[in-house]
N, C-alpha and C positions, 0 to 999 in steps of 0.2 A: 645258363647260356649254351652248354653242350646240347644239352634237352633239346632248345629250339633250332640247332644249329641241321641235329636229326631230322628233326619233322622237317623243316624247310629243305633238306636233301631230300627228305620221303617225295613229298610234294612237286620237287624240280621233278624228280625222274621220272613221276607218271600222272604228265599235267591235263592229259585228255580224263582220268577218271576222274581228276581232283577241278577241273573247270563243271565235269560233267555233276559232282557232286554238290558243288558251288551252285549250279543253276539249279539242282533240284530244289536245296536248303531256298536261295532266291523267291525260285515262284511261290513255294509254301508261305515264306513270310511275306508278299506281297500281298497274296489273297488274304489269308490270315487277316492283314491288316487293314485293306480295302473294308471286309467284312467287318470287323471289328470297331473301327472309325464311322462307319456308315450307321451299322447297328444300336452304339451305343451314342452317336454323334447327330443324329440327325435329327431326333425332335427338340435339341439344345440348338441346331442351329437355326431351327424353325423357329423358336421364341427371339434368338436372338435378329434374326429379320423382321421380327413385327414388329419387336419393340425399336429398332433400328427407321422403322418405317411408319416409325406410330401407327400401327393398325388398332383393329378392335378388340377385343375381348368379348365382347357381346352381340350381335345382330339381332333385331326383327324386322323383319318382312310382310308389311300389307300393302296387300292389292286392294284395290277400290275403295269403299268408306270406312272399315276397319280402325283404322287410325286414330287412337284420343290423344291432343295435346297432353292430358295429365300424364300419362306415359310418360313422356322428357322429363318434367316437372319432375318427378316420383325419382328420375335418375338421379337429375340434378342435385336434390337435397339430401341427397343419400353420402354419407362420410366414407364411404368405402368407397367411392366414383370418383376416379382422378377428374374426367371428362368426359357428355354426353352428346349427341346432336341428331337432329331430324333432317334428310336430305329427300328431297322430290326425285322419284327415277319413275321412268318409262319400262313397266314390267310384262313382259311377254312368254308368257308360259306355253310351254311347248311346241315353240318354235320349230321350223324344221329346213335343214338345207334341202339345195335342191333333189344333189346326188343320193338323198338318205342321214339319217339321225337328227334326233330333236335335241334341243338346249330351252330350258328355261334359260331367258337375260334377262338380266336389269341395264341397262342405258343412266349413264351417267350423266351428269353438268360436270363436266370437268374446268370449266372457270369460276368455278363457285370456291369462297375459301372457306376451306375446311379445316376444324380442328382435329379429327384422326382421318387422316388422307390415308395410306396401307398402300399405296401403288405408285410407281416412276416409270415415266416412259423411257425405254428401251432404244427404240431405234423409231424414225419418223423420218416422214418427205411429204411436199407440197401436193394438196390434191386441193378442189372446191371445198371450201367451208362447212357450207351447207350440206355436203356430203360425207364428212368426214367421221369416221369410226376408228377405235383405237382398241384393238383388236389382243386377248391376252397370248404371250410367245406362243405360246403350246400349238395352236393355230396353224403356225410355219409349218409342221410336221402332217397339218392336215392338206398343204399342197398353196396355202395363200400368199402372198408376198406382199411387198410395198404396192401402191399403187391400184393393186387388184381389185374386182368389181366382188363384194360381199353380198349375195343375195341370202332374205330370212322370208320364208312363208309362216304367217299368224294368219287366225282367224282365214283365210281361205284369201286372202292378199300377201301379195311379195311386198317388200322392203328393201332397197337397193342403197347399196351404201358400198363408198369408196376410202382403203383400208390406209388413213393416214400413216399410221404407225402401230407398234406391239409395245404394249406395259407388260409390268412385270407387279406381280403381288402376291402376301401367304393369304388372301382372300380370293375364294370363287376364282381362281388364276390356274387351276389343276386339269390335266387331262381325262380322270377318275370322275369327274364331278359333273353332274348334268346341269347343276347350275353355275350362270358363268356372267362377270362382272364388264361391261363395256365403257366406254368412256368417250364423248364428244365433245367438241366443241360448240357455246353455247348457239350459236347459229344452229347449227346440225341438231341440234338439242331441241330448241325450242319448234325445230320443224317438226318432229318425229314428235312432239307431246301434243302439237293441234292435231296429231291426226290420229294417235291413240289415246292419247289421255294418261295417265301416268298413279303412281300408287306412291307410295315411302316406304322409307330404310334408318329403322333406330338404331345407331350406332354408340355401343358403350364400351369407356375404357376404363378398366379397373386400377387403381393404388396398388393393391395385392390379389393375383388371379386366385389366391388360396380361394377369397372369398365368393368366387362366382356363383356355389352351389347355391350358400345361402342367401344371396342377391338378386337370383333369378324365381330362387321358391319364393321369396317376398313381393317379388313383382307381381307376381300370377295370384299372392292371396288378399294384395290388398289393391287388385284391380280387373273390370270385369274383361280383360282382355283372353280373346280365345285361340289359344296357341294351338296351332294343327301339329302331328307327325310333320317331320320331312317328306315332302313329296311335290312332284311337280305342279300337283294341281292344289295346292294348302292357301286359302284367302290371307292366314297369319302365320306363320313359321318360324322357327328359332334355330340358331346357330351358333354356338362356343364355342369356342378356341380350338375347346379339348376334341369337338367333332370337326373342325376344320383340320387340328395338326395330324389326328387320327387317320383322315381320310385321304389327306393330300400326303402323308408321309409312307402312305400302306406300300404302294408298288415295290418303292425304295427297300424298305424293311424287308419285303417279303425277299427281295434279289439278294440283299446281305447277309443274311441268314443260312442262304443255299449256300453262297460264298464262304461265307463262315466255317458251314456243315463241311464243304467239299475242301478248304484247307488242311483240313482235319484228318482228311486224306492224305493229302497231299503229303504232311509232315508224317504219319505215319508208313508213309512207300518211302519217305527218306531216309526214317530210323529203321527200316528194316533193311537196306537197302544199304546203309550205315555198318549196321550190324555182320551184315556179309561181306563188306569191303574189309572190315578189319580183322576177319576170321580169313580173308583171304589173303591178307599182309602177313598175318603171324604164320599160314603155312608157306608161303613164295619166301619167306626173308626169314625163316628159321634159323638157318645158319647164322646169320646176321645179327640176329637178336642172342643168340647162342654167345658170339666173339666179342659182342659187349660186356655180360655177362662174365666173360673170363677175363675181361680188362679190368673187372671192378664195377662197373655197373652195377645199382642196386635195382630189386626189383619194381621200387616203385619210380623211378627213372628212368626205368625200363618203358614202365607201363604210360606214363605222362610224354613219353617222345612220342607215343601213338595217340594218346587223346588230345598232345597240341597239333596234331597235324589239323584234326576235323576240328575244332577251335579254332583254328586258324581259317582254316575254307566256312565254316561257321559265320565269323563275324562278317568275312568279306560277301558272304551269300547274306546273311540279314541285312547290314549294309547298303548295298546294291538293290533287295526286295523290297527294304523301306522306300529307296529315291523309284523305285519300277511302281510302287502304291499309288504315289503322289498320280504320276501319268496315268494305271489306272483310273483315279477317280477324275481326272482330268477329262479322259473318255466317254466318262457315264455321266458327265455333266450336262448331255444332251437331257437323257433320262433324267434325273434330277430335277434339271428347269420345270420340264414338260408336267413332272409329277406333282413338286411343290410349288411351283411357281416362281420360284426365283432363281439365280445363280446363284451356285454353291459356291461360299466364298469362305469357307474356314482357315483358308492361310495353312499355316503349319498345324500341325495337330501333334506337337511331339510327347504331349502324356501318352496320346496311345501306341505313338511308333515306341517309347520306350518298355509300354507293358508287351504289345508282339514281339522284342527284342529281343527282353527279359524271357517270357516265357519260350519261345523257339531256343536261344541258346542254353538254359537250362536245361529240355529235353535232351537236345546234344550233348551234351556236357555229362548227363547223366550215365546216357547207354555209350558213349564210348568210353566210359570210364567202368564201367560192367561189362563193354563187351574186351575191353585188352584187358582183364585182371589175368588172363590167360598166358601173355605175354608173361607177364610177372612169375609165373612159376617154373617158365622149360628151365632145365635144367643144361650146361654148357655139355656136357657128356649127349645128353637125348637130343640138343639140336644139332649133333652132328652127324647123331644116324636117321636125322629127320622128319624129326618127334616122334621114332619109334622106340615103344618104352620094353617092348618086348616082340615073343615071334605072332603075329596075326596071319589067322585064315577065314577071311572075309568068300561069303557063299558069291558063286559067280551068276550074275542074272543072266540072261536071253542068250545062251552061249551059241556061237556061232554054226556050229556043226547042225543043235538042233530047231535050230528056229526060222521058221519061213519068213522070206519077205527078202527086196532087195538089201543087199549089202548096207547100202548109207543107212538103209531104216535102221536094221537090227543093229549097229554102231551106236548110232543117235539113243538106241532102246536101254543098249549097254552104260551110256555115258549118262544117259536119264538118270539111272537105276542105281549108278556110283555115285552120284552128284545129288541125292535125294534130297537134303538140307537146302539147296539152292534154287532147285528146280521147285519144291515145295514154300519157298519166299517168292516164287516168280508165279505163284499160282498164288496165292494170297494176293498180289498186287494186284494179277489180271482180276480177281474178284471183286477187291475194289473198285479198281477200275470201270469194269463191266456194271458193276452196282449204281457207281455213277451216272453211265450212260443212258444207262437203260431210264433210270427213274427221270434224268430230263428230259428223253426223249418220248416217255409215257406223257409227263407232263408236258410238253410241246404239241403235243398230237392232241391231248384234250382241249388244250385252251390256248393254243395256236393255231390250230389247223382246223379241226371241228370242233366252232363254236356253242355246241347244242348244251353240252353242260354247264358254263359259263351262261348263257340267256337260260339255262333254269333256275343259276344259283344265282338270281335278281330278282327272283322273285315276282316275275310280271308275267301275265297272259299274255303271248305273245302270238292273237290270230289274225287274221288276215282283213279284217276292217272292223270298226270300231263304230258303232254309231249310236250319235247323243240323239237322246231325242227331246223336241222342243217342250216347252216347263209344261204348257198344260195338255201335251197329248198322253193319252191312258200306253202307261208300260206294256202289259199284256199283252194289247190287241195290236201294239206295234211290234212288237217281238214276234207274235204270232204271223202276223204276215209277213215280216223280214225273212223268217225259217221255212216259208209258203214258198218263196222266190226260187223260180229255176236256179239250179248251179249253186244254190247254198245248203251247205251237208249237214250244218247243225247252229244252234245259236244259244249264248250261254248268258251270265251275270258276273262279272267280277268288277267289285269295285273295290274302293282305297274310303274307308274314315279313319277319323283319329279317337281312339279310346284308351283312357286310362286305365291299367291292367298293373294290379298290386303296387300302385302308387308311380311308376312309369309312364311316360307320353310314348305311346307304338305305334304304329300305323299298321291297322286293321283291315283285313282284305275278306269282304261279304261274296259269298255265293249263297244260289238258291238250291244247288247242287255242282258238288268239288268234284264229282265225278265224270262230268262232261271237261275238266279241264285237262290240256296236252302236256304242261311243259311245268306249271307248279305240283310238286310231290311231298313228301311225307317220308321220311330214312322211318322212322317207326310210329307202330299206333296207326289208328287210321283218322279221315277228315270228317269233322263235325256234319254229323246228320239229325240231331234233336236242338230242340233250342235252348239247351244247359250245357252245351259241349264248346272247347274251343282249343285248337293248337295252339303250341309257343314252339319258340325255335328251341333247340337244344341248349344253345348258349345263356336264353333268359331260365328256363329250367334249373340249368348247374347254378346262375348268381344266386337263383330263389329259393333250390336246395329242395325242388318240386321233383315229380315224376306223372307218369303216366296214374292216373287213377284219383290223383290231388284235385281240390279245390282251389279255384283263386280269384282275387277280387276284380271284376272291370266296374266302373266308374265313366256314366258320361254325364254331363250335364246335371250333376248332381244328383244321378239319378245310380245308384248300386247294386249290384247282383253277384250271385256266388258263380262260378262254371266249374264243371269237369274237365279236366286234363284228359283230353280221346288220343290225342296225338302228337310227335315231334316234328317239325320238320327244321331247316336249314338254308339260311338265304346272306346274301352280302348287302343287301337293300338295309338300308340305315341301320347298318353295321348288326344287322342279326336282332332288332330289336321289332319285331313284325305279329302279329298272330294271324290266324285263320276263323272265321266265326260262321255258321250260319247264318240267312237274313234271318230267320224268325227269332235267333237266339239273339242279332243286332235289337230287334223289334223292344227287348227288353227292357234296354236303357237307353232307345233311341227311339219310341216310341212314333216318331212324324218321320222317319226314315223314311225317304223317295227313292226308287232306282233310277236314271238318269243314262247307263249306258248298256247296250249290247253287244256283245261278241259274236262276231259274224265269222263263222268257217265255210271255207268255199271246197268244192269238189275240187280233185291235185288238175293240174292241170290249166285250170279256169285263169285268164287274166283279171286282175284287181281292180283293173282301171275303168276297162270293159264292165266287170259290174257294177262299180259305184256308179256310171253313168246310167247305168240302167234306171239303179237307185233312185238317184236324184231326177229320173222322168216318171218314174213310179209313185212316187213322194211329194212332197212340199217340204223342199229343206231352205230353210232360212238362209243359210252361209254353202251355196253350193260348190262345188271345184272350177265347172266350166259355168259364169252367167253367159248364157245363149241369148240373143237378143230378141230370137224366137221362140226360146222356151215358153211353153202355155204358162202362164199364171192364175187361170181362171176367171171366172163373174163375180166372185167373192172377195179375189182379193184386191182385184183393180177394177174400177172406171172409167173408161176413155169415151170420146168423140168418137162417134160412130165416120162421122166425115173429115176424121181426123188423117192429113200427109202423110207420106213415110217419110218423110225428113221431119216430122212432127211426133210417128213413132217412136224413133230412133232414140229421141231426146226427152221422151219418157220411158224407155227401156234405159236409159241413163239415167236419169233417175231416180228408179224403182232399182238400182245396183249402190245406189249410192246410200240412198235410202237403207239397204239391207244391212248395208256394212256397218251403218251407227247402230241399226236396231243389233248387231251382231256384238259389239262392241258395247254396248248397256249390258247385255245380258248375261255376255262373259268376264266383264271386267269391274260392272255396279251390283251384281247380285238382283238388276231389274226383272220384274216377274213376266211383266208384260208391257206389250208398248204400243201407240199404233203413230201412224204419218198418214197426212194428207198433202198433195199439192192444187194450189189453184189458180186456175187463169182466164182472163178477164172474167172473175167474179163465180166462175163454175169449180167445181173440184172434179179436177180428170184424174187423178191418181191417189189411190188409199188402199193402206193395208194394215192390217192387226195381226202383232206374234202370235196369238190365239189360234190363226188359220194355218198353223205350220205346222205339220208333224216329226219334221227331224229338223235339230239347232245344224249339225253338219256332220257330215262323214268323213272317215280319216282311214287310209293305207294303213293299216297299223304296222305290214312289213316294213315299209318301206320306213319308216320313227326311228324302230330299231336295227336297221341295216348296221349301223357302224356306230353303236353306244359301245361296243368289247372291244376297239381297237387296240387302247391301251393295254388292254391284257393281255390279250396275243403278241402286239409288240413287247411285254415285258417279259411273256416265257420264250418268246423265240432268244431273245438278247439273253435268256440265262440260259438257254441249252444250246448255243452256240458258245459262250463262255467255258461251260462246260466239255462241250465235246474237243475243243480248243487247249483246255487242261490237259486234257487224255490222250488226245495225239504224243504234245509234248513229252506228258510220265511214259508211256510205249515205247518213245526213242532214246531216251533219256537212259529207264531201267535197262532195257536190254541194251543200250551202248556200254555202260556198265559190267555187266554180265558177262557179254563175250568178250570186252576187252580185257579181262581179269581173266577169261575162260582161254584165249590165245597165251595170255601171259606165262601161265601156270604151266599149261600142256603144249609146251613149244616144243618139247623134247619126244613125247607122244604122236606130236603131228607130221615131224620130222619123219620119223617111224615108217609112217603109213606112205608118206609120201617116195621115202627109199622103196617100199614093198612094191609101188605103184598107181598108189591112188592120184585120184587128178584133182583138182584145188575144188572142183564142181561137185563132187564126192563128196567132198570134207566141206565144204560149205553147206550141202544138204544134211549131212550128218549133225552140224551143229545146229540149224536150223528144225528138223526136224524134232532135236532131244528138247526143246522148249512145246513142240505143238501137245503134248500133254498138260500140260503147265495151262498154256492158255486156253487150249480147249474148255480144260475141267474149270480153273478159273473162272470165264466166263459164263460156262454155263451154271456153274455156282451163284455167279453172282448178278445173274440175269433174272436165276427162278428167283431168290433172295427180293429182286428190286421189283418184282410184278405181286409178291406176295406182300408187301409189306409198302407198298407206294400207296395205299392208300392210306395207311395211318398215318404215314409220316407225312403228306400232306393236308391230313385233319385238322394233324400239328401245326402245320404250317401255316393255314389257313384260317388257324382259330379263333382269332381276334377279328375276324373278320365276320364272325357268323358261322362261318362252314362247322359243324359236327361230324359230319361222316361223308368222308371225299368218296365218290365213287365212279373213279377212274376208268374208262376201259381199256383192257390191257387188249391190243392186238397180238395174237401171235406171231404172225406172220411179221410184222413191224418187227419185233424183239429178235425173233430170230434173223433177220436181215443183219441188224444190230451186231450181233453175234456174230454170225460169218463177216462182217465187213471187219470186224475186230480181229477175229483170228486172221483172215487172210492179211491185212496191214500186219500184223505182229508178225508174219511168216516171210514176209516181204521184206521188213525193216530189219531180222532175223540174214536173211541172206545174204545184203545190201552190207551189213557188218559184221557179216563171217568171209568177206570180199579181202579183207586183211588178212588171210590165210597163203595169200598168193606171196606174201613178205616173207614168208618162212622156207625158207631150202636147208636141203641136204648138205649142201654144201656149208654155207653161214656158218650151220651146229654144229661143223666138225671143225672149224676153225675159228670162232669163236673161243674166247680166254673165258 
């Protein structure tokens, strides 16, 4: 009872350092545990919402005739299938808003009853029926609300839909995801299917997810179903749990982690920080500890009055950091939604406030128990000549007489140089500190602000128009006069197949040459130029235990080949699992391979729009951007009445629009080869055309597709380098509140001193001030180089489950060092600001003072 009776005197007297050490312990354990809970909590609580919500375990995805009834059949009779079913949706691949970016959707029957439903609506209000879209949350963030008018351009038609309400689901419900789940009402439903036509979605729910691996390889061997890679343009595609919880949980994880990492910090500027407050109690309270001591005091009674103080400020800062967690993750709940798709609803989570508890006060616990063993040994005799055990002649640094520079400096130089232990804990912190900074604001700059590396590590060619061309015009000779065309700089090949590669479904990306490509690369090796050669990402390399110079199997169609390993690269596209192939080396195992699209690059400067229109008067494209009601069509393609009105025109240029859009929609959505229409009146046919006579299916901005597919990722690094930078302010005011308020305490008698001789409070504020700008100078810039040298690995790290191998960051100089002076100048400022306490201290006071 004496013991605590001490610490809680220690505590009353000097409540500003013991609040201020309280809120360091605080924020550490909040972060701590935000990170910790998010980390280890988040893909438990994504199972526990599907199964909450009965979602799927299984998806497949056909467009057009794809679809075998035996499919469901095969689920259903399967003992490991709790539950199976086949639902009709309205599928629209590559969709695009107006403003920029594309979404494949699937369009729901939402009155249809369903046995694994996976989604609830959120919030709703009255709009038209037939118009009504149910829109997933995440959406809100892109600027839409209740009521608001949704426009989707397909196939070279808009789609207009008014936004009943936002669901919520761990399906297709993610901001991350280019695929994306809608929901209507069957009105709205059945409108939007007469006028596209619509595809299916097998949904399977497993007894035990253990079993999904071997449920899915069994599907695929005993049925001729053709599972594409993930990709926006796949006729059949598959989706597991395990790539739904992966992909919709990644943002999340990646933010926790950094939280995590940067806790880690945090407690470590506590315990040092610790460590100097109770090196600075046992010199200021010598005496004190000394007169216990001769009362009887044992030493380690001694020593436990000092470790219950920070025990004490301990619990109530863990405490306090646990109930501060909760609000944090209260906050990111935005994030959260947006990412997984539903609201985080975990409630309490007190296993793991109990492990941050546990482990934060065990740290504590440990180093103030190591750092007062000190206490325990003065002796009553040496704390009264002030733990002096003998006579000392300490060498005099920057002595006054001989050292240039103002007054306050060479004071501040002197007090530096006696105070090394402290000022050398204050340069560790800044290093930290500044380590921190730097690395999120490197990474802020790359994938916040310039999105160039972010649109490389996706892995897509991303040039400036895109064009299909119609099934039966010769590739060659259209590509050849595409690259003919004024204002176009070059013109390339890159497509997407699906090929089995060492028993893996990847998605395969053919050039005729990877050399003409801007924005896909290679970290090592270089790209396939024979047709035995083929990249893998790093990621499939390390599972495979492969290298550059290795053999490895692709597989399509039943048809096998060996390839050489030429090169590595690195991409976040279906989580790192992609290769690179030549076409001739495709040609292998894909023998009837067709090219189908060109990459169009235009001179800088050129407008997009201005030349697709060009295009489209140059051409015969099937699905053009603008139908002109004067566009030529040719003797070939149409037939009209020579003595035919313009009011009779008009309504055969209507039409011949009308007409284009079904033949556009066969071809995109039934795999039809060819097609032709005629119409006829009174007994004559004035209007006929054949796909045959088209040279391009349609043209597409390919800027403007991906204008805003990385929002999410710059919004999730901006949100962790504001977090960040938001840390670091606080640990600057915090430490150095600390510091000088223990630095006034100590050397009251000192300052006294100066101020009898003549100094002015503005003096002695620069002087204490000043004795830190070494500390944080060299600090920062320690720990600036430290974070520009090493930010790239430790986001490799970060990045790794996602595909990335080798981050390659770039480091601005100029940015870093901003960084740097804005840090020192704040530490010099916030330095002064609480060397302002100095003005409390008179001549007078200390001489009357008891």
């Amino acid at each position: 009872m004496p013991v605590f009776m001490i610490a809680m005197a220690n505590i009353k007297k000097k409540k500003g350092v013991a609040v201020s050490m309280g809120v360091l312990i605080l924020l550490a354990v909040a972060i701590f545990n935000v990170g910790l809970t998010l980390l280890a909590g988040i893909n438990r609580f994504y199972d526990m919402e599907n199964d909450r919500l009965n979602g799927a375990h299984y998806m497949v995805r056909f467009t057009g005739n794809e679809y075998r009834e035996e499919y469901l059949d095969l689920f259903l009779q399967d003992p490991r299938v709790e539950t199976a079913e086949t639902e009709e949706a309205v599928l629209m691949q590559m969709a695009s808003f107006p403003e920029g970016g594309i979404i494949t959707a699937n369009f729901l029957n939402m009155d249809i009853n369903r046995k694994i439903s996976g989604y609830f609506v959120a919030e709703q209000t009255e709009v038209p029926e037939d118009e009504a879209v149910y829109m997933p949350v995440f959406m809100k963030d892109l600027g839409y609300g209740l009521g608001d008018e949704l426009i989707l351009n397909y196939n070279k038609k808009d789609y207009h839909f008014r936004i009943a309400g936002f669901t919520q689901s761990t399906w297709l419900h993610s901001s991350v995801s280019s695929m994306v789940n809608f929901y209507m009402p069957e009105k709205a439903y059945e409108k939007l299917y007469e006028q596209q036509g619509g595809g299916y979605i097998l949904l399977v729910r497993l007894k035990d997810q253990a079993d999904l691996k071997g449920l899915t390889a069994d599907f695929k061997n005993s049925t001729d179903v053709n599972i594409e890679a993930i990709s926006m343009e796949a006729n059949a595609m598959e989706i597991t749990i395990d790539d739904m919880r992966n992909g919709t949980t990644m943002v999340v994880t990646i933010i926790s982690a950094v939280l995590f990492v940067f806790s880690f910090l945090m407690v470590l500027v506590a315990l040092i920080v610790m460590k100097f407050r109770i090196s600075n109690h046992i010199d200021s309270q010598m005496r004190n500890i000394g007169a216990l001591g001769a009362v009887g005091y044992t030493g380690r009674q001694i020593r436990w009055s000092v470790v219950l103080e920070f025990v004490i400020i301990g619990i109530l800062g863990t405490c306090l950091g646990i109930a501060l967690s909760y609000g944090i993750i209260a906050a990111l709940g935005g994030l959260i939604t947006s990412s997984v798709g539903v609201t985080w609803r975990s409630g309490g989570h007190i296993g793991f406030d109990m492990i941050s508890a546990a482990v934060i006060m065990a740290v504590v616990v440990f180093v103030a128990w190591r750092s007062a063993a000190a206490a325990a040994r003065i002796l009553p005799v040496e704390a009264l000549r002030g733990g002096i055990k003998s006579h000392s002649f300490k060498k005099e640094y920057f002595p006054l007489e001989r050292t240039r520079g103002s007054l306050s400096m060479v004071l501040g130089l002197k007090s530096m140089a006696f105070h090394r232990k402290m000022i050398l804990m204050v340069g560790v912190i800044f290093a930290g500190i500044a380590f921190a900074s730097a690395f999120s604001i490197i990474t802020w700059w790359n994938m916040g602000i310039n999105d160039d590396l972010v649109l490389k590590l996706t892995g897509y060619e991303i040039s400036d128009i895109m064009v299909y061309k119609a099934p039966h015009e010769n590739y060659e000779e259209l590509s050849e006069k595409v690259g003919a065309m004024e204002g176009v700089r070059k013109v390339s090949l890159y497509e997407m197949e699906s090929l089995t590669v060492e028993g893996e479904l990847l998605s395969c990306y053919v050039s005729d040459d990877f050399g003409k490509l801007e924005l896909v690369e290679v970290y090592e090796g270089d790209f396939p130029e024979y047709d035995n050669e083929i990249v893998i990402t790093g990621l499939l390399a390390r599972s495979w235990g492969k290298k550059i110079g290795d053999t490895i199997t692709v597989s399509a169609n039943g048809v096998s080949s060996e390839y050489v390993i030429c090169g590595l690269t690195q991409t976040m596209n279906n989580f790192g699992r992609i290769c690179f192939i030549h076409e001739t080396g495709l040609l292998r195992v894909e023998p009837y391979y067709e090219k189908s699209s060109i990459q169009v690059y235009l001179e800088p400067g050129l407008d997009i729009d201005t030349v697709i229109a060009a295009m489209e008067q140059k051409f015969r494209v099937l699905s053009p951007s603008v139908n002109d009601a004067v566009r030529e069509s040719g003797a070939e393609e149409t037939k009209t009445d020579a003595n035919a009105k313009p009011g009779r025109e008009e309504a055969l240029a209507a039409a011949r629009r009308k007409a284009e859009e079904k033949l556009t929609a066969l071809i995109s959505m039934y795999g039809v080869d060819s097609a032709q229409y005629a119409l006829m009146a009174d007994g004559e046919i004035v209007l006929s055309g054949d796909t045959n006579d088209y040279e391009i299916d349609r043209i597409e901005n390919n800027r403007r597709l991906f204008v805003t597919n990385v929002d999410s990722i710059a919004d999730s690094t901006r949100m962790m380098a504001a977090l960040i930078i938001t840390g670091t302010v606080l640990l600057v005011v915090l430490v150095l509140y600390m510091v000088i308020k223990s630095m006034l305490t100590r050397r009251r008698g000192e300052f006294g001193i100066y101020k009898a001789l003549g100094y002015t409070d503005r003096q002695l504020m620069e002087q204490i001030a000043i004795s830190f700008l070494p500390a944080s100078i060299g600090g920062t810039f320690a720990g600036s180089v430290a974070a520009c040298l090493s930010v790239n690995r430790m986001a490799s790290l970060l990045f790794e489950r996602l595909g990335v191998s080798e981050m390659n960051f770039v480091v601005e100089p100029w940015l870093i060092l901003l960084m740097a002076l804005a840090l020192v100048a704040f530490a010099f400022a916030v330095s002064m600001v609480l060397a302002g306490k100095i003005r409390g201290i008179t001549v007078y006071g200390l001489l009357t003072e008891e």
